[in-house]
C-alpha positions as CSV (number, residue, x, y, z in Angstrom):
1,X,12.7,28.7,56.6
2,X,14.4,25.3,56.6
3,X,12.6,23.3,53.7
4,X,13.9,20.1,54.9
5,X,11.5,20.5,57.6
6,X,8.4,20.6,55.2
7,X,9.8,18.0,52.9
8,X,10.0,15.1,55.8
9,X,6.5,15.6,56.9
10,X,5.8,16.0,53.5
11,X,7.0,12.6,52.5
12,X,5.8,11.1,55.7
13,X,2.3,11.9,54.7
14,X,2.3,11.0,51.2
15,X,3.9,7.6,52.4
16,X,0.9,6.9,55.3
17,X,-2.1,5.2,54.7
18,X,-4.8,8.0,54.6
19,X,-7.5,7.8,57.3
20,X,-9.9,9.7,54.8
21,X,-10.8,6.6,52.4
22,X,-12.5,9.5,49.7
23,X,-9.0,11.4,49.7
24,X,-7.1,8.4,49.1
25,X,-9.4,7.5,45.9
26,X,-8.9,10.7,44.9
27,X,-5.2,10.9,45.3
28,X,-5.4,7.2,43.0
29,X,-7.7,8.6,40.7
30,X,-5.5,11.5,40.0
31,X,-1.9,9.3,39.5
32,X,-3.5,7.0,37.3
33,X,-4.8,10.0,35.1
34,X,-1.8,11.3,35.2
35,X,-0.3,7.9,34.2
36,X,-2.5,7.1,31.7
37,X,-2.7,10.6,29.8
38,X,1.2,10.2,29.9
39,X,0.9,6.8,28.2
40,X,-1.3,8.2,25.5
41,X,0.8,11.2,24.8
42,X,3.8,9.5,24.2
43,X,1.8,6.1,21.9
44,X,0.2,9.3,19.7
45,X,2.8,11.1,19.5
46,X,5.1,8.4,18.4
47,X,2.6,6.7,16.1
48,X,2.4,10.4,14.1
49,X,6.3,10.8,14.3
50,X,6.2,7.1,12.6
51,X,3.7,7.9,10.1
52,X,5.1,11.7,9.1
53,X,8.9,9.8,9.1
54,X,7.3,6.9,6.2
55,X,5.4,9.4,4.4
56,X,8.6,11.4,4.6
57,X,10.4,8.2,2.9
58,X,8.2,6.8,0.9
59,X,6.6,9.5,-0.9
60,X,9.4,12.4,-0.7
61,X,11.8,9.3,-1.4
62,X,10.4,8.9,-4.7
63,X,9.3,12.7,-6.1
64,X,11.5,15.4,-6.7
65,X,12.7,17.1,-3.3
66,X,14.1,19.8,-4.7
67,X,14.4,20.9,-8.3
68,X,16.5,23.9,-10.0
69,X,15.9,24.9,-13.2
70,X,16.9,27.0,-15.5
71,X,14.5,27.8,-18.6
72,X,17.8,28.8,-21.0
73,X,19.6,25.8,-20.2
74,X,22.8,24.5,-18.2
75,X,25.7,24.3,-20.6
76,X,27.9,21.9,-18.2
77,X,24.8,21.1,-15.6
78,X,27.9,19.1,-13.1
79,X,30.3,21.9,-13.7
80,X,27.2,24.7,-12.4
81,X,25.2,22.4,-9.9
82,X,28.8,21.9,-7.9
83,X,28.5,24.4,-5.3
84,X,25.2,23.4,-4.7
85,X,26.0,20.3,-4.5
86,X,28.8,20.6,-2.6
87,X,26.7,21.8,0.7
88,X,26.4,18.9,3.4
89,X,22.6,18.8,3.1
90,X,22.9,17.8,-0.4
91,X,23.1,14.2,-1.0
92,X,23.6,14.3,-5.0
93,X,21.9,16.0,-8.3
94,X,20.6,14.8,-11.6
95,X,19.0,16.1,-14.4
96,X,15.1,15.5,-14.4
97,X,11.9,16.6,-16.2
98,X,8.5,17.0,-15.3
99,X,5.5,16.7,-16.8
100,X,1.7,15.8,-16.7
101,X,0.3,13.5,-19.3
102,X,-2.4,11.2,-19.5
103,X,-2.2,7.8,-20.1
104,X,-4.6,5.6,-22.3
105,X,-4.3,2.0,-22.0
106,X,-6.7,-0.7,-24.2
107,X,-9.6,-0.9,-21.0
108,X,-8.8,2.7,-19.2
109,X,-7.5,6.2,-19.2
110,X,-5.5,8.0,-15.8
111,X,-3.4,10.7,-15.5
112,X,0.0,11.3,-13.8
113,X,3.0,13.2,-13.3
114,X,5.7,11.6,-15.4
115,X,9.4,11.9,-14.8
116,X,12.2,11.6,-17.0
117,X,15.1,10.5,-15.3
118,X,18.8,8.6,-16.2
119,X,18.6,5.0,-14.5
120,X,21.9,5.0,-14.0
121,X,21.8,8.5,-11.7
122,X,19.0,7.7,-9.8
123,X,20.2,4.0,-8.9
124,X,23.4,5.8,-7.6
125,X,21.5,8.2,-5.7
126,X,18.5,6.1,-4.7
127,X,20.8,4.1,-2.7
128,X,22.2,7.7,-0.4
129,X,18.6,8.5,0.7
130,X,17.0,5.0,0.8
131,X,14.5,5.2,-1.4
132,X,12.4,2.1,-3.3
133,X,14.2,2.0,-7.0
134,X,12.9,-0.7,-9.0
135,X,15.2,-3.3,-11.0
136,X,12.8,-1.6,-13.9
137,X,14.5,1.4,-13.8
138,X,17.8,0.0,-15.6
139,X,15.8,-1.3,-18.9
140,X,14.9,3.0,-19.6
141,X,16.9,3.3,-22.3
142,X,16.8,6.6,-24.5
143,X,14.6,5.6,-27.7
144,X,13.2,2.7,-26.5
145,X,9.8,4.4,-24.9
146,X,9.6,2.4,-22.2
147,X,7.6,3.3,-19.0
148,X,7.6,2.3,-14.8
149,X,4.3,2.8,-13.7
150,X,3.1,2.8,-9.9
151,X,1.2,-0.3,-9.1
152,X,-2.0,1.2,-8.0
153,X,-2.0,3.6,-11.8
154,X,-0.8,0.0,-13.4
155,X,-4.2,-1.1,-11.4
156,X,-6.3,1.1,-12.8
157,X,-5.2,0.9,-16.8
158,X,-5.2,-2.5,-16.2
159,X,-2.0,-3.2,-17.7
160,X,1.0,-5.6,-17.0
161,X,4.6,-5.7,-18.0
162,X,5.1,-5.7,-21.3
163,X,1.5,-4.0,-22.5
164,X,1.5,-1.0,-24.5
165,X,0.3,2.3,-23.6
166,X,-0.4,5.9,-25.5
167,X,0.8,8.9,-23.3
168,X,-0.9,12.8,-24.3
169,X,1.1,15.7,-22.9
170,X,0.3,19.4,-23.0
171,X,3.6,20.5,-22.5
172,X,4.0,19.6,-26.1
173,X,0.8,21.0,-27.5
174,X,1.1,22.1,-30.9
175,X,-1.7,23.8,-33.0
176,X,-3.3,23.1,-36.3
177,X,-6.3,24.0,-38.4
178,X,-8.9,21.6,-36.2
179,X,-7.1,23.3,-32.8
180,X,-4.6,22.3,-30.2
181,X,-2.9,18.8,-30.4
182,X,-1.2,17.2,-27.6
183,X,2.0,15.7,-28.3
184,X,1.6,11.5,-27.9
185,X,3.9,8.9,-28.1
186,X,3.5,4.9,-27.5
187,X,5.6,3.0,-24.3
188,X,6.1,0.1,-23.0
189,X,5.5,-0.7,-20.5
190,X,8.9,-1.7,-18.4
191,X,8.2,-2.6,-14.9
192,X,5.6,-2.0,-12.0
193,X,7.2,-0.1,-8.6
194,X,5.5,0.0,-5.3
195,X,6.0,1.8,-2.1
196,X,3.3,1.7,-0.1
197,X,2.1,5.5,-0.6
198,X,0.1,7.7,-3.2
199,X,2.6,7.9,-5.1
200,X,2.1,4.7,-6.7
201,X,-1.1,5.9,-8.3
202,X,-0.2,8.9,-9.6
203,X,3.7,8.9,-11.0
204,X,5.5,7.3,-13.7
205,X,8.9,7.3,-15.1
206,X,10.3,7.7,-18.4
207,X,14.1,7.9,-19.7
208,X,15.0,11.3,-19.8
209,X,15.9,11.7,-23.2
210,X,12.7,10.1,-24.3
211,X,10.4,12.3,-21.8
212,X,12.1,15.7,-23.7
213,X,11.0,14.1,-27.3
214,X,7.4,13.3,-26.0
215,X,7.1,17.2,-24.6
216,X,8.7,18.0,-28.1
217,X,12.3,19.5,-26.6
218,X,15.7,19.2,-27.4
219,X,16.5,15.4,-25.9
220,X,19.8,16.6,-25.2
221,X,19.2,19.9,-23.5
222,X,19.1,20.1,-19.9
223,X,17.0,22.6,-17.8
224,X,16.5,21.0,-14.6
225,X,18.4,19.5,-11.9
226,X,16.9,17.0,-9.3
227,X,18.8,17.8,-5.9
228,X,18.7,14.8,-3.4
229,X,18.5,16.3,0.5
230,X,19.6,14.6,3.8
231,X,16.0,15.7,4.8
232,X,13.7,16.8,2.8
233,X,12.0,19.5,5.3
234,X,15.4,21.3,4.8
235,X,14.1,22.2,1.1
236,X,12.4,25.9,1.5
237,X,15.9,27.3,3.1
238,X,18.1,25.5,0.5
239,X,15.9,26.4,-1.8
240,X,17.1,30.2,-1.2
241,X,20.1,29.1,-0.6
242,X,20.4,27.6,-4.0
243,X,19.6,30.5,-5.8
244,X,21.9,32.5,-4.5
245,X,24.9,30.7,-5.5
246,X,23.5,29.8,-9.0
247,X,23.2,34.0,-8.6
248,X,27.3,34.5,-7.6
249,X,27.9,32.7,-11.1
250,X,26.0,34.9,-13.3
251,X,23.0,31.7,-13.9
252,X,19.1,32.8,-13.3
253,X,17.6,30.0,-11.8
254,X,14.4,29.4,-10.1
255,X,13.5,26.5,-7.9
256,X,10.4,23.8,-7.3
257,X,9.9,22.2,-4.3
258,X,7.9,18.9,-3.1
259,X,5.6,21.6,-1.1
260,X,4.1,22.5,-4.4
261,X,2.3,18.5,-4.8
262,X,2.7,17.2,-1.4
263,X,2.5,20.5,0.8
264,X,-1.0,20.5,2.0
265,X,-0.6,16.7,3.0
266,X,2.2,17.2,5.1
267,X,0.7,20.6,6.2
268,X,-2.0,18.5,7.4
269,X,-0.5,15.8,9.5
270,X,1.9,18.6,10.9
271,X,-1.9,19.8,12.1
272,X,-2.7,16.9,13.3
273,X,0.6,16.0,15.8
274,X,0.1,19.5,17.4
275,X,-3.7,19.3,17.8
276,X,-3.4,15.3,19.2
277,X,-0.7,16.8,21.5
278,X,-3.1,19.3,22.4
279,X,-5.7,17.3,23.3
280,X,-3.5,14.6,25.2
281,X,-1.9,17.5,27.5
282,X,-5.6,18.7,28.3
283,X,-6.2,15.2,29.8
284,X,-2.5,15.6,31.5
285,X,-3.9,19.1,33.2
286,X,-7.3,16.8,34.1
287,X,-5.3,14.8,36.2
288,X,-3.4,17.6,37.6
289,X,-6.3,19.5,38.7
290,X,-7.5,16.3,40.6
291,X,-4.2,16.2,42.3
292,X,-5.6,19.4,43.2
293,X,-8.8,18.1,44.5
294,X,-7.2,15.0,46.7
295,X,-4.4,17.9,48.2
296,X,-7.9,19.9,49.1
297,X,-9.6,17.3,51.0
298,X,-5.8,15.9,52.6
299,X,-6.0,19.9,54.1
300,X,-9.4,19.1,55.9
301,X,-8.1,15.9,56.8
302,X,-5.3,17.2,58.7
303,X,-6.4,20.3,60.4
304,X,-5.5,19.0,63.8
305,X,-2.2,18.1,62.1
306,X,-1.6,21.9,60.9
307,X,-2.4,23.8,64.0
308,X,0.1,21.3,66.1
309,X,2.7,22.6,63.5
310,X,1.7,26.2,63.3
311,X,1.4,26.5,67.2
312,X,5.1,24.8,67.2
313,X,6.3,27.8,64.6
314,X,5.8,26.6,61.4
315,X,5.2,29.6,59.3
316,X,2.3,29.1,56.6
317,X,4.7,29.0,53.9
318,X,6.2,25.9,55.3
319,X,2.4,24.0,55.9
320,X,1.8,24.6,52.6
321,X,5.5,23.1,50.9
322,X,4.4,20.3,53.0
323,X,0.8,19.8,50.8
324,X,2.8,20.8,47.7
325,X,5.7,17.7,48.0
326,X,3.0,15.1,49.0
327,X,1.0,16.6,45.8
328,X,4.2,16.5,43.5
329,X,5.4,13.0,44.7
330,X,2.0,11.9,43.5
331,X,2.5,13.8,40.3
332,X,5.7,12.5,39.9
333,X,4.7,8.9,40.5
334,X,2.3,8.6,37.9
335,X,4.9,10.9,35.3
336,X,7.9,8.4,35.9
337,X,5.3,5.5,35.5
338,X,3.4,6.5,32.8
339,X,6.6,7.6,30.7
340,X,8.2,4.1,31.7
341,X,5.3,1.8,30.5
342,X,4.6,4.6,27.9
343,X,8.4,3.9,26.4
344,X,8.1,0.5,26.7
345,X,4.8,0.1,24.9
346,X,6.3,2.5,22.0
347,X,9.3,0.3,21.0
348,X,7.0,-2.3,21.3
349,X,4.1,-1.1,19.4
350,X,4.4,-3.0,16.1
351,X,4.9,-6.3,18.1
352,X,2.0,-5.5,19.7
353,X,-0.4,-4.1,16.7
354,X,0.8,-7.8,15.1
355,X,-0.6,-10.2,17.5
356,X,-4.1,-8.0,16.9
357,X,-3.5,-8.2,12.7
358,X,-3.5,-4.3,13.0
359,X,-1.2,-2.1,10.6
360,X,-0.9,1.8,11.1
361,X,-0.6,2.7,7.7
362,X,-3.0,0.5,6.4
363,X,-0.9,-1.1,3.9
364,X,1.2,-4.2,3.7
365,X,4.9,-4.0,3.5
366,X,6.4,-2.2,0.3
């Protein structure tokens, strides 16, 4: 069967102006679903790539991505990391410590995950990943017991720079004749970071020397080792990966991952890009199945049209490529259109949004 055949009348057809006036709405009716169901898949879907890419950034970018540790201690913590850090999705390492306290200002009490970092690290390898580092960070000096809080936890103590506060930590509990006692210490505090996520009302950072004294540990002593990733969705794999080569030098390690605080959030908008896609290609199919419907009543239409062609030979194979290229021109039309406009309107979408005073994420700029 020569196709060619079925493909000119095909075309011809879809290019004539229908004598059926319903058919011809439907065949509209059916591009322009297509169209616009292509439009909104690709807005959505790029809108929740944005939104997972800053939450990605702004929150991963300022946690912990991946943390080794090792609960007897690194005796040269450069000299062991190195093959670790030597893998291309490692961006850097530095010694870090973790732990919940609560925080007691003159008007309020919060609690958050504090960090002990060295400024001098994190600056260096803030810079690699892009992460918000504030100026703050370089007044942490060890013995100092100065604090960077997150602007929305510096919101609720009601504090400024420069006001005192009383961290409690039960990592450095220690009991006596009334019961347990928290360790608790006085900071400064240093400087006020923002970036635009959750994170700045619920982490703080500390030097690292002076986070080990408030959890009553050697300040010296190190037992973890903050691993900086060229993408942090890489952690579960490296995370294996880590351990074995910490095994092939004769170190027991164990490893922490930013699942274990921010896992069911990203789980979550993971959840919601597959079910928005979902819904968005059931509107796509809609439109297809009323491509279906217009290709139905162009059949009735041309009846006369098909027994011509059959009585000169055309075998019912090649009548029915003919309905199937005038149906996938028009499914085609609204694709190429739909993914055009739909392309255009997504690298144009924040230009858009701020002409209406409308911001996806809800938050000003960090």
């Amino acid at each position: 069967m020569n196709f060619g055949v079925s493909f000119f009348i095909g075309y011809r057809y879809w290019r004539a102006k229908k004598a059926n006036a319903f058919a011809s709405f439907l065949t509209l009716f059916a591009v322009s679903g297509i169209f616009l169901g292509v439009v909104a898949l690709i807005l959505v879907s790029s809108v929740m790539n944005g939104l997972e890419g800053q939450l990605k950034q702004r929150i991963l970018g300022a946690i912990p991505q991946l943390t080794v540790i090792n609960d007897a201690g690194f005796t040269q913590w450069q000299q062991d990391i190195a093959p670790i850090e030597a893998l291309p999705q490692v961006l850097g390492a530095s010694p870090t410590v973790t732990t919940q306290a609560m925080i007691q200002s003159v008007e309020n009490i919060g609690a958050a995950q504090i960090y002990g970092i060295f400024p001098e690290q994190e600056a260096r390898l803030a810079a690699k990943i892009g992460s918000v580092y504030s100026a703050a960070f370089e007044s942490l000096e060890p013995n100092h017991y100065r604090i960077v809080l997150g602007v929305e936890l510096a919101r609720t103590l009601s504090v400024d720079v420069g006001d005192k506060i009383r961290l409690l930590s039960g990592d450095g509990v220690v009991y006596s004749p009334i019961g347990p006692v928290p360790s608790q210490r006085k900071f400064v505090v240093a400087g006020i970071f923002e970036t635009g996520s959750q994170v700045d009302a619920s982490v703080a950072y500390v030097h690292y020397q002076d986070a080990r004294r408030l959890m009553r540990l050697e300040s010296q002593s190190i037992n973890e080792v903050r691993l900086y990733l060229t993408d942090p969705f890489l952690a579960p794999s490296l995370s294996r990966q880590a351990i074995e080569l910490m095994a092939t030098q004769g170190i027991e390690v164990r490893s922490r991952d930013w699942r274990a605080d921010f896992g069911q959030l990203f789980a979550a908008v993971k959840m919601e890009k597959s079910m928005m896609a979902l819904m968005l290609s059931l509107i796509v199919a809609v439109a297809a199945f009323n491509i279906v419907s217009a290709l139905v009543m162009m059949v009735v239409d041309k009846t006369a049209d098909v027994a011509v062609l059959k009585t000169q030979g055309l075998p019912t194979l090649g009548v029915m490529n003919i309905f199937i290229v005038q149906g996938s021109l028009n499914a085609i039309l609204g694709l190429a259109s739909g993914l055009l406009v739909g392309v255009i309107l997504a690298l144009n979408l924040n230009s858009i949004l701020n002409l209406f005073g409308v911001s996806i994420l809800g938050t000003g700029q960090s």
